[in-house]
Each structure stands twice: as structure tokens, then as C-alpha cells.
Backbone as JSON Lines, residues from 0, in Angstrom:
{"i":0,"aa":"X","n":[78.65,76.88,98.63],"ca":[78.82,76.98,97.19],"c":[80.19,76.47,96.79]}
{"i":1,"aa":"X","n":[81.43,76.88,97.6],"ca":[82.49,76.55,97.63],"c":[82.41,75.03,97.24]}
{"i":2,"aa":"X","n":[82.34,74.14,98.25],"ca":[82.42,72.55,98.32],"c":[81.17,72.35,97.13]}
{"i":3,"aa":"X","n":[80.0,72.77,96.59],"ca":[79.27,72.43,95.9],"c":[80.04,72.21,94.48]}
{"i":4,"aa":"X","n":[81.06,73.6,94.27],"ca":[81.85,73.53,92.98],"c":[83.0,72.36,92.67]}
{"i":5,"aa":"X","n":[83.9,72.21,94.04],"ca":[84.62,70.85,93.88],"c":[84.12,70.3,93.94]}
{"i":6,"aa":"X","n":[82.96,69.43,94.37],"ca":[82.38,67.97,94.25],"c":[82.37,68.09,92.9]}
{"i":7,"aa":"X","n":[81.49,68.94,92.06],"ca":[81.13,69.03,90.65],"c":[82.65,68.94,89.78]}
{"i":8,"aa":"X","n":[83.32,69.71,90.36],"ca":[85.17,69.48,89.69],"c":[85.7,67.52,89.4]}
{"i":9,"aa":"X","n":[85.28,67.41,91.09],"ca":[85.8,66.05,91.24],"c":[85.02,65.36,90.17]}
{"i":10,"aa":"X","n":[83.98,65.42,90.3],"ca":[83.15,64.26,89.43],"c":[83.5,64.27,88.27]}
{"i":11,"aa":"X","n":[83.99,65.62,87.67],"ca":[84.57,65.81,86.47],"c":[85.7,65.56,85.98]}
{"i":12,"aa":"X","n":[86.7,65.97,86.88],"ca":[87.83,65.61,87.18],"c":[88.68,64.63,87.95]}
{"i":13,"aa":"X","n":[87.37,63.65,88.32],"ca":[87.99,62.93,89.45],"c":[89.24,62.8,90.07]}
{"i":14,"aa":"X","n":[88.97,64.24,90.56],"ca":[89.91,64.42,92.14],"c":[89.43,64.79,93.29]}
{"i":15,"aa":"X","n":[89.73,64.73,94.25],"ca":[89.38,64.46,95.72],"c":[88.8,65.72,96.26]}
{"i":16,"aa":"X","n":[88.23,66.02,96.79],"ca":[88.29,67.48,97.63],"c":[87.28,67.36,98.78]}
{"i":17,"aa":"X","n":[87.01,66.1,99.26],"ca":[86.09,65.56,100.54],"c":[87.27,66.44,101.7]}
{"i":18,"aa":"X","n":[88.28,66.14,101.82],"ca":[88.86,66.51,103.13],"c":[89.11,68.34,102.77]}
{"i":19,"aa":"X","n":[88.9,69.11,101.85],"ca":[89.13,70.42,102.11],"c":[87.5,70.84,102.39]}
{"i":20,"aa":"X","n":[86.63,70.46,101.73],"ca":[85.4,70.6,102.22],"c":[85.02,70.46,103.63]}
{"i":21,"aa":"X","n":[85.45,69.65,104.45],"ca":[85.47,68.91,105.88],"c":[86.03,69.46,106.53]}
{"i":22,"aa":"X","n":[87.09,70.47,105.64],"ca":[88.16,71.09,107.22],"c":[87.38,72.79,106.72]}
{"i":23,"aa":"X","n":[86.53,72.72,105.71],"ca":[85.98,74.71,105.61],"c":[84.85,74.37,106.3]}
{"i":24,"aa":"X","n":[84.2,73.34,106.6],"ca":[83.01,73.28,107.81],"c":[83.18,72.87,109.15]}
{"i":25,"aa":"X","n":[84.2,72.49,109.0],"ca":[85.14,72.61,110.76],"c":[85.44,73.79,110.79]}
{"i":26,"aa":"X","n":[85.88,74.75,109.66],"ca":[86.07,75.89,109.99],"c":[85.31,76.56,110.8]}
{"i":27,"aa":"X","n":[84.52,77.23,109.91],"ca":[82.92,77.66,109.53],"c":[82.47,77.52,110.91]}
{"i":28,"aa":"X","n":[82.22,76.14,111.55],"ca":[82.09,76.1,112.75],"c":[82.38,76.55,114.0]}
{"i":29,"aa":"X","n":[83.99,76.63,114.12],"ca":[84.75,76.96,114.48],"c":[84.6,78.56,114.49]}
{"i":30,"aa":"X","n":[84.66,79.05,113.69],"ca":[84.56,80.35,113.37],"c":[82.97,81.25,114.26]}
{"i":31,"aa":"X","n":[82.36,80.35,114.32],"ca":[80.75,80.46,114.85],"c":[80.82,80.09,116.46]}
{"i":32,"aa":"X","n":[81.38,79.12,117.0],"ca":[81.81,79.49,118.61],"c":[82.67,80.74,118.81]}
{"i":33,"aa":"X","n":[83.14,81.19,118.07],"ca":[84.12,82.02,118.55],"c":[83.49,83.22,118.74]}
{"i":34,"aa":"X","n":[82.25,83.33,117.53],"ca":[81.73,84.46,117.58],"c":[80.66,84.72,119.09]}
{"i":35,"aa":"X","n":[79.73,83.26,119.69],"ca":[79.03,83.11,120.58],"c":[80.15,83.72,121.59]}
{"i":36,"aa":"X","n":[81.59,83.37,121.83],"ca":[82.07,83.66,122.47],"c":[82.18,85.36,122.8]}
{"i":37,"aa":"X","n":[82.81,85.89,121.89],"ca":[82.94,87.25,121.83],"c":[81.68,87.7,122.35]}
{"i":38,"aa":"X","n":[80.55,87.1,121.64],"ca":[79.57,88.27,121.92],"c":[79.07,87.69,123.61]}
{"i":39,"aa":"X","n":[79.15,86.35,123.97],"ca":[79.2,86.69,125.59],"c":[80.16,88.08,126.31]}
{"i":40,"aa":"X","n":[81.04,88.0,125.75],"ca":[82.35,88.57,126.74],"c":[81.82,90.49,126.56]}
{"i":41,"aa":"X","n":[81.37,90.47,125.89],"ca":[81.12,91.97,125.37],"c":[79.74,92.38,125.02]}
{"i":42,"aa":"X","n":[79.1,91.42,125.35],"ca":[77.67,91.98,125.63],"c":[77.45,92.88,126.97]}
{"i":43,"aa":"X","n":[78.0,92.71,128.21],"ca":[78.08,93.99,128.96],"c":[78.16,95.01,128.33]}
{"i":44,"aa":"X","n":[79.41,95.75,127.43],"ca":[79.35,96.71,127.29],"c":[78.13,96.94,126.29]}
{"i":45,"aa":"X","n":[77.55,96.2,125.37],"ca":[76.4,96.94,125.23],"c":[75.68,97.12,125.49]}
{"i":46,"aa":"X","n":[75.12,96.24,126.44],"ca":[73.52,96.29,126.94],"c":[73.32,96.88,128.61]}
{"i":47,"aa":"X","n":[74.85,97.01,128.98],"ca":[74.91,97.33,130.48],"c":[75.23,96.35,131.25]}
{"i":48,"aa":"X","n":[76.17,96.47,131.91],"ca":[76.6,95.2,133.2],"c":[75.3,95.05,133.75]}
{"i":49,"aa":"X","n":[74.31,95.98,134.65],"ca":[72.97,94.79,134.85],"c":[72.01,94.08,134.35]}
{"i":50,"aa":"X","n":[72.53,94.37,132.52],"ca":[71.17,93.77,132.2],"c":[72.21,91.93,131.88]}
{"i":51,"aa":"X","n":[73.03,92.25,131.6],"ca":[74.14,91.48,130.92],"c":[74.36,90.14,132.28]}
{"i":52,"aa":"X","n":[74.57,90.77,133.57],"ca":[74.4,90.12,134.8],"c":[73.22,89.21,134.68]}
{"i":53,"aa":"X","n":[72.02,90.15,134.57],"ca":[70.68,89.06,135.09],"c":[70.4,88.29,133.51]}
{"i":54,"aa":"X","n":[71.19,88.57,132.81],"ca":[70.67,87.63,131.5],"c":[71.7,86.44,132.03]}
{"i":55,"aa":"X","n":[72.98,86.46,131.51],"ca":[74.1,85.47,131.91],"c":[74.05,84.41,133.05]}
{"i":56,"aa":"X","n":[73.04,85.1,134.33],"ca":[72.83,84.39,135.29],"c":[72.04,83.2,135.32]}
{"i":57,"aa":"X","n":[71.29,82.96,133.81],"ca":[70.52,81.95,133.89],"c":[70.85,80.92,133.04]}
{"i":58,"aa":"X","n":[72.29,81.61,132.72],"ca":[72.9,80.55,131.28],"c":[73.3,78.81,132.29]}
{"i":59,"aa":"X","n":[73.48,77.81,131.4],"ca":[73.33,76.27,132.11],"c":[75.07,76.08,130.91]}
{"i":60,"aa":"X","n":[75.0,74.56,131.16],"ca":[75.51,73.94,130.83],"c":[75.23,73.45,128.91]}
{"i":61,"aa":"X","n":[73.96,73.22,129.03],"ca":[73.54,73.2,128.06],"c":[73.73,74.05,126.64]}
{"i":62,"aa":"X","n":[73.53,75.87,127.39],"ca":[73.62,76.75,126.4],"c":[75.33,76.71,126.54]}
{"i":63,"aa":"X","n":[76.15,76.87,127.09],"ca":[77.72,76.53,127.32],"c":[78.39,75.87,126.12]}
{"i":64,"aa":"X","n":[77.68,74.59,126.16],"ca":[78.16,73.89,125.06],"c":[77.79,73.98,123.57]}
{"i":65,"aa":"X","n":[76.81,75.16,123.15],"ca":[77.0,75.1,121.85],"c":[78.27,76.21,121.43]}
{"i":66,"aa":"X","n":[79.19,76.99,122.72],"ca":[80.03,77.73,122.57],"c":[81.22,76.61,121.92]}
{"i":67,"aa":"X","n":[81.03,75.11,121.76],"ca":[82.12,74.51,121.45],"c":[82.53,73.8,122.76]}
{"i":68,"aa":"X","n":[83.88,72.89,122.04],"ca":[83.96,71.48,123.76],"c":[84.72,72.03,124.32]}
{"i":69,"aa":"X","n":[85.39,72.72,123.8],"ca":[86.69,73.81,124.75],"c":[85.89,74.55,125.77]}
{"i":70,"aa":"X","n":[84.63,75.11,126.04],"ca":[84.15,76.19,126.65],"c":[83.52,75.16,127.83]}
{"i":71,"aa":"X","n":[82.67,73.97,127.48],"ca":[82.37,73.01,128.52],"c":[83.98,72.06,129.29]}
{"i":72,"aa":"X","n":[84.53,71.75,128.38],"ca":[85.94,71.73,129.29],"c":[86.21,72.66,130.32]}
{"i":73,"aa":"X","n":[86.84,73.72,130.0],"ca":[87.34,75.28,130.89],"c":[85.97,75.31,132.27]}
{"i":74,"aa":"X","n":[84.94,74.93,131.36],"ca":[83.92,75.32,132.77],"c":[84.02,74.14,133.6]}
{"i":75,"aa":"X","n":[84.06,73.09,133.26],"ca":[84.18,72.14,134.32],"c":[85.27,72.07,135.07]}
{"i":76,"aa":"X","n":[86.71,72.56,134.32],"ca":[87.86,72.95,135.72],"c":[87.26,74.13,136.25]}
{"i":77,"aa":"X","n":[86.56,75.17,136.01],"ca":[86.66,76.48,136.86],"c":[85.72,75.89,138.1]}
{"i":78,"aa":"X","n":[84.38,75.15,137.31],"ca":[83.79,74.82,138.08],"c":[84.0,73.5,139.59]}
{"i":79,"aa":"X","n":[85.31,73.14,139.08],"ca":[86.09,71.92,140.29],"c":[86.55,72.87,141.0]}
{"i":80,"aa":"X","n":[87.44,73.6,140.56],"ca":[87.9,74.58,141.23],"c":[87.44,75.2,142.24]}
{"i":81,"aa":"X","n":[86.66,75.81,142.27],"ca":[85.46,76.76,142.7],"c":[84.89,75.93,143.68]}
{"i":82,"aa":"X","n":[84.4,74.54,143.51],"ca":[83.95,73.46,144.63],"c":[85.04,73.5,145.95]}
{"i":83,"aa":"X","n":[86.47,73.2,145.33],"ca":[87.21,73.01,145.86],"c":[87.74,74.21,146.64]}
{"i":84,"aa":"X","n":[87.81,75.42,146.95],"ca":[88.17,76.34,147.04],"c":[87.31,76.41,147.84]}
{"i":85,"aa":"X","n":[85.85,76.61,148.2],"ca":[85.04,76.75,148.71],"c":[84.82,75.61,149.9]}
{"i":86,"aa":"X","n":[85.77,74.6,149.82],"ca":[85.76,73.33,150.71],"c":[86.59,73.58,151.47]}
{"i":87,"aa":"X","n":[87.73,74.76,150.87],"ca":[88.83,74.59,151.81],"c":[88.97,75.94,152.47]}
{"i":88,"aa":"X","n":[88.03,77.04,152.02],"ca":[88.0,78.01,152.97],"c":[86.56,77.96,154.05]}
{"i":89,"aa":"X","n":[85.74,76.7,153.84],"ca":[84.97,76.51,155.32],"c":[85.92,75.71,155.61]}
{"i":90,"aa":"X","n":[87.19,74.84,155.56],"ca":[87.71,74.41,156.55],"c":[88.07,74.83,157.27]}
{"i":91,"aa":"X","n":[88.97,76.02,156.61],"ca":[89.67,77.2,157.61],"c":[88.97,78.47,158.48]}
{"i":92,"aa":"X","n":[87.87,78.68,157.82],"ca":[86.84,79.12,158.85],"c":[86.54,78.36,160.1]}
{"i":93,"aa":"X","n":[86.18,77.1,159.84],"ca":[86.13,76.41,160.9],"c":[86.85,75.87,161.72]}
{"i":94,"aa":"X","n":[88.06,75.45,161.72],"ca":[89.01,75.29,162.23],"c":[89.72,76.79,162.85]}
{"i":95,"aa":"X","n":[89.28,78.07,162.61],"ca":[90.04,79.14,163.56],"c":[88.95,79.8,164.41]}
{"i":96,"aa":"X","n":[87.6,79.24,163.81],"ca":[86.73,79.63,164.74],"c":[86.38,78.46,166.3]}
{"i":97,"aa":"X","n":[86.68,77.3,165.57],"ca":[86.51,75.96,166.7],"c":[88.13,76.5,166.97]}
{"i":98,"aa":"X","n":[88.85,75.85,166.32],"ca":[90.4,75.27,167.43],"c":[90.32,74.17,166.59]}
{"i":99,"aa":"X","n":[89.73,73.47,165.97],"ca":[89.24,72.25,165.87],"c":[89.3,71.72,164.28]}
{"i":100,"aa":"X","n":[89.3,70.36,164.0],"ca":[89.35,70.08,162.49],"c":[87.88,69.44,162.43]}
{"i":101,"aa":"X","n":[87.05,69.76,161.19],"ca":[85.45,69.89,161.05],"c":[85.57,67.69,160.93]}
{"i":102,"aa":"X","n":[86.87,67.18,160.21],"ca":[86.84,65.66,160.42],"c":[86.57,64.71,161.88]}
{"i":103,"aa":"X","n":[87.0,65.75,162.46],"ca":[87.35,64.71,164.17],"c":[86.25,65.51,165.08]}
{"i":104,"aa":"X","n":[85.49,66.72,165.01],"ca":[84.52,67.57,166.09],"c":[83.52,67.69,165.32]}
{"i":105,"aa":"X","n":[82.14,67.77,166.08],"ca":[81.53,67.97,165.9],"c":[80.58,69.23,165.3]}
{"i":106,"aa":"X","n":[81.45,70.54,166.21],"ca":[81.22,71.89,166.52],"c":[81.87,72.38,165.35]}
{"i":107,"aa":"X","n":[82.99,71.87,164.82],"ca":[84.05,71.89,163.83],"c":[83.05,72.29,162.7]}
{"i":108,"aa":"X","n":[82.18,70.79,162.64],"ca":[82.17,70.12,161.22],"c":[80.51,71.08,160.87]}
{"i":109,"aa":"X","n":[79.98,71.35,162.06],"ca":[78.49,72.29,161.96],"c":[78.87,73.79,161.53]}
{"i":110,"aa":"X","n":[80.4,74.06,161.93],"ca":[80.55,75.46,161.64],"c":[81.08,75.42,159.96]}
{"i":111,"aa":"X","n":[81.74,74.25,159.77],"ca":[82.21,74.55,158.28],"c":[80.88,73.99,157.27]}
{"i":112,"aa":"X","n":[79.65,73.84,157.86],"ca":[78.4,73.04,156.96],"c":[77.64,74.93,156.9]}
{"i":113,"aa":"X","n":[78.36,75.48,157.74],"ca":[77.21,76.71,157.68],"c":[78.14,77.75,156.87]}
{"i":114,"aa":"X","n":[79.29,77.71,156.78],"ca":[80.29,78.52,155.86],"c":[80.37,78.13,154.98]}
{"i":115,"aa":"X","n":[80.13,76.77,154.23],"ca":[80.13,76.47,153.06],"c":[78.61,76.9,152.39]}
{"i":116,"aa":"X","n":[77.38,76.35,152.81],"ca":[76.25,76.83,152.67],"c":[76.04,78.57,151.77]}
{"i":117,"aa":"X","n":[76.92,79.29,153.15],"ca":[77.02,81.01,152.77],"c":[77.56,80.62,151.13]}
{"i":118,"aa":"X","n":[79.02,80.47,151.22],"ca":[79.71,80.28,150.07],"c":[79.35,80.01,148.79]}
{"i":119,"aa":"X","n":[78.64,78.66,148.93],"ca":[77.49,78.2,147.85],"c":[76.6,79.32,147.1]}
{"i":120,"aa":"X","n":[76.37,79.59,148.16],"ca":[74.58,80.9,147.75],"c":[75.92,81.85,146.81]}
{"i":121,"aa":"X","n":[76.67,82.42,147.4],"ca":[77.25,83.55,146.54],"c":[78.02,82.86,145.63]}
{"i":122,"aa":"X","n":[78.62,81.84,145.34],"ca":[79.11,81.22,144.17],"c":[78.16,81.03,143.25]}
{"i":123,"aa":"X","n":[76.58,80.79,143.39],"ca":[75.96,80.89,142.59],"c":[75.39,82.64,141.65]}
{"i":124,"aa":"X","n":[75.54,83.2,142.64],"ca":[74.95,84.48,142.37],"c":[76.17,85.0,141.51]}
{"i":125,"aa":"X","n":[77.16,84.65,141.7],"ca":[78.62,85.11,140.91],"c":[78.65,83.99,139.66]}
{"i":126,"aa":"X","n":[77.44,83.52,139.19],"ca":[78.13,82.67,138.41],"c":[78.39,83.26,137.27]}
{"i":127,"aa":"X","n":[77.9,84.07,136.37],"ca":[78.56,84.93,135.18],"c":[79.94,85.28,135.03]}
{"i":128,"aa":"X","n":[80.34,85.08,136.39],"ca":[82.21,85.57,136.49],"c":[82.64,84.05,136.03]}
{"i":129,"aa":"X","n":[81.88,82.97,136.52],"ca":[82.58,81.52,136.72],"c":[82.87,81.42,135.08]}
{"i":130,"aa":"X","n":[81.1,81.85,134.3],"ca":[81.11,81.59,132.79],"c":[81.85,82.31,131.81]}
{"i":131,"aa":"X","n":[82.63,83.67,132.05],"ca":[83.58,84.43,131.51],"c":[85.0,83.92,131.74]}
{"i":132,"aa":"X","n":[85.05,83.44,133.27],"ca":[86.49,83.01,133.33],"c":[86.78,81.67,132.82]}
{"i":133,"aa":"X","n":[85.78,80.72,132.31],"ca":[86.26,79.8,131.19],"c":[85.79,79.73,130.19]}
{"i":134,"aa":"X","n":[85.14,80.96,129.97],"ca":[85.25,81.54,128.14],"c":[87.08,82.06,127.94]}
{"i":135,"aa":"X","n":[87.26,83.06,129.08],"ca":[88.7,83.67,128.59],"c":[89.76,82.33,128.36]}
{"i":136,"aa":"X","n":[89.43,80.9,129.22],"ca":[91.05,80.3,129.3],"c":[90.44,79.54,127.91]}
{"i":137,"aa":"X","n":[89.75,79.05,127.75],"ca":[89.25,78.0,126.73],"c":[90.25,77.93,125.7]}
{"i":138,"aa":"X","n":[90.83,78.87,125.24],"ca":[91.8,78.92,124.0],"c":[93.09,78.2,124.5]}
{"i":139,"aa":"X","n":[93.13,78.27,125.68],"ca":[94.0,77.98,126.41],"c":[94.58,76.14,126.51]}
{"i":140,"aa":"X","n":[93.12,76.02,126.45],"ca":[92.84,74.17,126.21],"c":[92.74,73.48,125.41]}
{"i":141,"aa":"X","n":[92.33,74.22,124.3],"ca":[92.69,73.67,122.68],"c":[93.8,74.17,122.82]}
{"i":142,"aa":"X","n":[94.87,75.0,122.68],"ca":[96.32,75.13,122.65],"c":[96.9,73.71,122.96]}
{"i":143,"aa":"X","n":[96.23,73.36,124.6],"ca":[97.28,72.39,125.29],"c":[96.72,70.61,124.6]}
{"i":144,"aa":"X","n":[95.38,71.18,124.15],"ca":[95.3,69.84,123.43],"c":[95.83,69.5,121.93]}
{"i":145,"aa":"X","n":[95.81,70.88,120.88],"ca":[96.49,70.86,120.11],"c":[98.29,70.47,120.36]}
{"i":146,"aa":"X","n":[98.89,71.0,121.52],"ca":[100.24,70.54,121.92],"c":[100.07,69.12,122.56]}
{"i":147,"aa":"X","n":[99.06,68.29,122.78],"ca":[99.47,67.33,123.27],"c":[99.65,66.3,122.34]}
{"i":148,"aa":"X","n":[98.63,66.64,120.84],"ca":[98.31,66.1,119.45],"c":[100.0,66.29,118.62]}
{"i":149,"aa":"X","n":[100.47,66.69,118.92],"ca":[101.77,67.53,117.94],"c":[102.95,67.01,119.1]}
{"i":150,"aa":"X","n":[102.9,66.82,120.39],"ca":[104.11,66.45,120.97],"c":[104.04,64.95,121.27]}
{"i":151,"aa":"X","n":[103.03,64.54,121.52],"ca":[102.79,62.87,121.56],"c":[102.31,61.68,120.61]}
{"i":152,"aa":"X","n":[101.95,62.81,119.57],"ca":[101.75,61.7,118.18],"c":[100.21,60.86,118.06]}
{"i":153,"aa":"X","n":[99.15,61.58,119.14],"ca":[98.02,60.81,119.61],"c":[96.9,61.53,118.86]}
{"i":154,"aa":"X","n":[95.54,61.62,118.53],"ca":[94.77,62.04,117.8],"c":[94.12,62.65,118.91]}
{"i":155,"aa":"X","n":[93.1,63.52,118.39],"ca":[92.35,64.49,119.34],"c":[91.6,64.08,120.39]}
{"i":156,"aa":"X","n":[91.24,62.63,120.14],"ca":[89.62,62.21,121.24],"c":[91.35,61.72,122.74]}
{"i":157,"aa":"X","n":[92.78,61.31,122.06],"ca":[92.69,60.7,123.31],"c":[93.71,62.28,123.94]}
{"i":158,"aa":"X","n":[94.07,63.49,122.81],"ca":[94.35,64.7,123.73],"c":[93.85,64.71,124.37]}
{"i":159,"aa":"X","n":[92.1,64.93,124.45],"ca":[91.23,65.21,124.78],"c":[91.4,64.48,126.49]}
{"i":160,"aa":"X","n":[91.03,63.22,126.29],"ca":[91.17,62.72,127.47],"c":[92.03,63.22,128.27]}
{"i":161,"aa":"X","n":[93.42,63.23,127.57],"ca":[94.43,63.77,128.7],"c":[94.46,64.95,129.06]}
{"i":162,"aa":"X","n":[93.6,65.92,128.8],"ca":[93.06,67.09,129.3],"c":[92.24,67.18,130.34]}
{"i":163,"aa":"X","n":[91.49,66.14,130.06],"ca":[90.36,66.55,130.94],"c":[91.2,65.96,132.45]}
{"i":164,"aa":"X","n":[91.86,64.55,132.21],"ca":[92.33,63.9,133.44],"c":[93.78,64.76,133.99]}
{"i":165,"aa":"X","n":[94.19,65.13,133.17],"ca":[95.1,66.55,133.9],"c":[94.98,67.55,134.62]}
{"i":166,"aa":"X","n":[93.68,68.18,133.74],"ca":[93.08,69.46,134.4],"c":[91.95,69.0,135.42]}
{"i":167,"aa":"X","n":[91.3,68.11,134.79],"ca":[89.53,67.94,135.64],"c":[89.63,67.15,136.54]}
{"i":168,"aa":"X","n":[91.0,66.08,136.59],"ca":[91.03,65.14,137.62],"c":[92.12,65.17,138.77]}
{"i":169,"aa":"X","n":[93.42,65.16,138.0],"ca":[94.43,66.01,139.0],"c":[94.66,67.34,139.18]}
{"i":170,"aa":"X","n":[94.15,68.27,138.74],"ca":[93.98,69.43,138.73],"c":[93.14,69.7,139.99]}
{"i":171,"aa":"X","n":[91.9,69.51,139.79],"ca":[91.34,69.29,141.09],"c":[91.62,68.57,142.29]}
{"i":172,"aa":"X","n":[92.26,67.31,142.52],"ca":[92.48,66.78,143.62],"c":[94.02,67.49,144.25]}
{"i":173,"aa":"X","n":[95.07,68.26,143.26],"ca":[95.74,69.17,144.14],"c":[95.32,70.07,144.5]}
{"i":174,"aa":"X","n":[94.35,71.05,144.36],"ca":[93.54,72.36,144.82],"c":[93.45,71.3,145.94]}
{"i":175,"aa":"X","n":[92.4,70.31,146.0],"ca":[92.07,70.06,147.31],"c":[92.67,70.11,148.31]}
{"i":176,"aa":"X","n":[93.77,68.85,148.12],"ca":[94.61,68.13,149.3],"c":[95.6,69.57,149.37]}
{"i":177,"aa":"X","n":[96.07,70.28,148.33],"ca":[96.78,71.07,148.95],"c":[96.31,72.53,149.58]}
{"i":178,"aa":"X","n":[94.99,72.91,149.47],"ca":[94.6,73.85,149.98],"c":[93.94,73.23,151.65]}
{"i":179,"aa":"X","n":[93.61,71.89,151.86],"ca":[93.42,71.85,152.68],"c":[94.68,71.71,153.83]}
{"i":180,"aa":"X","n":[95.58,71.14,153.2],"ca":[97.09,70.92,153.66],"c":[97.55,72.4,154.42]}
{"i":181,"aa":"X","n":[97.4,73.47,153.21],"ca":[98.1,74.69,153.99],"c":[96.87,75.15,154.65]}
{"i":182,"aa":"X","n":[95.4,74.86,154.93],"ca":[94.59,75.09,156.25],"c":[95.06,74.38,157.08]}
{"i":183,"aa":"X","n":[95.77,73.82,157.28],"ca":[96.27,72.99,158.94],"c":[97.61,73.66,158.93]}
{"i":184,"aa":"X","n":[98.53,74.42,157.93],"ca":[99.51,74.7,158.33],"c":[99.52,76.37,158.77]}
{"i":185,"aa":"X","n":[98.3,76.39,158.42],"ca":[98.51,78.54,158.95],"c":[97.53,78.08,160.6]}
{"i":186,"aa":"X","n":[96.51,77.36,160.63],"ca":[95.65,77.05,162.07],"c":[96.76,76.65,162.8]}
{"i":187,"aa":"X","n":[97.08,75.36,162.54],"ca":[97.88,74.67,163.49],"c":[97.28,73.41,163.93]}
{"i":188,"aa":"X","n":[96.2,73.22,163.03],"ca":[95.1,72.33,163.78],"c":[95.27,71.16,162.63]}
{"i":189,"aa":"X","n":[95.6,70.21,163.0],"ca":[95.81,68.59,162.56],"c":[94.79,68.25,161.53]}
{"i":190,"aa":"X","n":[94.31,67.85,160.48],"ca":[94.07,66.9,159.84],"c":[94.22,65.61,159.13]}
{"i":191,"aa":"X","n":[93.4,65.14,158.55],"ca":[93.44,63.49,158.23],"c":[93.3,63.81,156.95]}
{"i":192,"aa":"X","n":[93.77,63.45,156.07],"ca":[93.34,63.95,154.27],"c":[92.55,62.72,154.04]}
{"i":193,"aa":"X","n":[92.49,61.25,155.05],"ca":[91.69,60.55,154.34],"c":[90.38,60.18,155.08]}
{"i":194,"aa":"X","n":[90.04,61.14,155.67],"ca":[89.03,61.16,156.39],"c":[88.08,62.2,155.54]}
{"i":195,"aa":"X","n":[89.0,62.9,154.27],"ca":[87.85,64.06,153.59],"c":[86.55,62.93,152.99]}
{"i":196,"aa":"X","n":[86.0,61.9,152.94],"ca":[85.15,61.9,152.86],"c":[83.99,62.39,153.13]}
{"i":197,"aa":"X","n":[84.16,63.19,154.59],"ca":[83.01,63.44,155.37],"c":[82.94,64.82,155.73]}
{"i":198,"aa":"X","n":[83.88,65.61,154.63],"ca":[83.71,66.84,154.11],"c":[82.78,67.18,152.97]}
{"i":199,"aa":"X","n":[83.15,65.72,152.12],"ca":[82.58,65.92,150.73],"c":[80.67,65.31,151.1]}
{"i":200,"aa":"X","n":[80.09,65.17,152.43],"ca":[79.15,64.58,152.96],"c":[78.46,65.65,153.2]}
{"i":201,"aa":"X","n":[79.53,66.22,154.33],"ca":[78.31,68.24,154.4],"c":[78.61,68.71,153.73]}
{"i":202,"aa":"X","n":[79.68,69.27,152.2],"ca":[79.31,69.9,151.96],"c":[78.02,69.63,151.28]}
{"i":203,"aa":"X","n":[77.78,68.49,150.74],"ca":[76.66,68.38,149.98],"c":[75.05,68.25,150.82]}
{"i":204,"aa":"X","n":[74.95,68.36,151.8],"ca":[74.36,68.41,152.5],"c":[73.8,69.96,152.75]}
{"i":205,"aa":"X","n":[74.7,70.94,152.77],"ca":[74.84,72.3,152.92],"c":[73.91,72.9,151.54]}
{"i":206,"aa":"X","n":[74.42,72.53,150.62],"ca":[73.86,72.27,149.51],"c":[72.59,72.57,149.35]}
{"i":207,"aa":"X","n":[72.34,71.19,149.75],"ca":[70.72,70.47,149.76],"c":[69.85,71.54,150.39]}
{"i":208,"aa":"X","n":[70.33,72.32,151.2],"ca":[69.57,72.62,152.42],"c":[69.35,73.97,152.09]}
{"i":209,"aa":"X","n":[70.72,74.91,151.5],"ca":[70.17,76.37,150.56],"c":[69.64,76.2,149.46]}
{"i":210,"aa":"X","n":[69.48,75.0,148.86],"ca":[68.97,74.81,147.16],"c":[67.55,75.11,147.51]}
């Protein structure tokens, strides 16, 4: 009704009011993820952590994103994360159970395809924690994209980018290299960082095989 009355002003008055109309339905919008949000985060307490568990557990990507692009952002670092983390504690499983690095042995590389596998299954069963913990940072990422808009002078689509390639691209490849880094420095056992190809081979393989 609002924007219905200035258009009718403007026409009358011919003055402008397209861009306050545009920023109360960006609002409006805005205002409406936030609420999807909340009521994820606090639907436990009403309905009960198990019912709240087996509902949440079947949420996708899909339903994610009508929470807004901030909430599919946050999930795709938690969700690198989480890959990555899970790559680098079957390394270290395997490497203190062999002696051995899963790149160069054989025995290595079968023991970290069966610890990642485990890992997988319960990263999935935990995924409601994955979808809360990038509901909570999400604000976190419009902040840093709003600061990247306000300190670099750039408009939102290319913040945007530099978010995602901060967080989603180098963000993730230091979890990697450096979590696999300090698994060779607590074992003692040698690796090749450019031989992780054939980490990123079983794990997906491991994958395949509990899916």
C-alpha cells in the first residue's frame, strides 16, 4: 500500500520514489529470511530436539536457499570444511595405524578409505548441526561482504565473489594442506601435498560405496 501511494504521489507530483519502494521490498524480504532463520534455530525448543532432528535431517540445499544467499554461502564453507576435516582425520588415522602415508602404501590408503567412509555416514546423520552452524555465521558474511562493499568501493555481485573465493576457495584449501601438514607433523610420517590427488580419489570412492 505504502509504494502504491508514492507511485500515485509521483504521478502527481512527479517525483521519484522507485528506489525507496525497491529498498522496502529488499527489506520486506530480507526481513522474511530472517524470520525462516529464527524459526529453524528454535524450532527444537518447540517441538522437541527429536522431532526437530528427524525433520531438519531431510532439509537440501534447495530448501537452504530460500533462507537467502548468505545461508547457501555459510553452508557451502561449513560444508568444505567438514569435507576437509574429515580428509584429514582418515589421514591421521591411517597413518598411526599403518606407520605409513595412505599417498605412497597401499595398506595406508585402504585404512584411510574405511575411516573416511565411517566419517561420511556420521557427517551425514549430524547434518542439522552442519545446517545451524551456517545459519548462526551467515550474518557473519553479509557483514564481511557489506565491509568489502564500503572498504573497496566494489558493488555487491563482485563482494560477493570475493567471499566466496576467500572463504569457499582459500578457506578451504588451507584447512586442507594445513591440517594435513600438521598430520605428518604429530605421526612423523612424510607426505607429498601434491600427490593429494589420490586422496581426493578414495575419498570419493568411500563415498560411493556407503551412499
Amino acid at each position: 500500500a505504502g509504494c502504491a501511494a508514492r507511485r500515485w504521489r509521483r504521478q502527481r507530483l512527479g517525483g521519484g520514489s522507485g528506489v525507496a519502494c525497491a529498498a522496502e521490498a529488499e527489506g520486506a524480504a530480507a526481513r522474511r529470511q530472517r524470520d525462516q532463520q529464527r524459526q529453524f534455530l528454535l524450532a527444537g525448543e518447540k517441538k522437541g530436539f527429536a522431532a526437530w532432528w528427524k525433520k531438519n535431517a531431510r532439509l537440501d540445499r534447495k530448501a537452504l536457499s530460500k533462507m537467502g544467499l548468505m545461508c547457501v554461502l555459510s553452508y557451502g564453507f561449513v560444508s568444505n570444511v567438514n569435507a576437509m576435516l574429515t580428509m584429514c582425520i582418515s589421514t591421521y588415522v591411517a597413518m598411526v595405524r599403518t606407520g605409513a602415508s595412505p599417498l605412497v602404501n597401499a595398506d595406508a590408503l585402504k585404512q584411510f578409505g574405511l575411516t573416511y567412509g565411517g566419517l561420511y555416514i556420521f557427517s551425514n546423520i549430524v547434518r542439522p548441526i552442519r545446517f545451524s552452524v551456517a545459519l548462526a555465521i551467515a550474518p557473519l558474511f553479509d557483514k564481511a561482504i557489506k565491509g568489502f562493499q564500503t572498504r573497496l568501493g566494489v558493488n555487491r555481485g563482485v563482494a560477493i565473489f570475493l567471499m566466496v573465493f576467500l572463504a569457499n576457495v582459500c578457506g578451504t584449501f588451507v584447512v586442507l594442506f594445513g591440517g594435513l601438514s600438521l598430520c605428518s607433523a604429530l605421526t612423523g610420517v612424510p607426505i607429498n601435498l601434491s600427490q593429494i590427488g589420490s586422496l581426493v580419489k578414495a575419498g570419493k570412492a568411500a563415498r560411493t560405496a556407503v551412499a
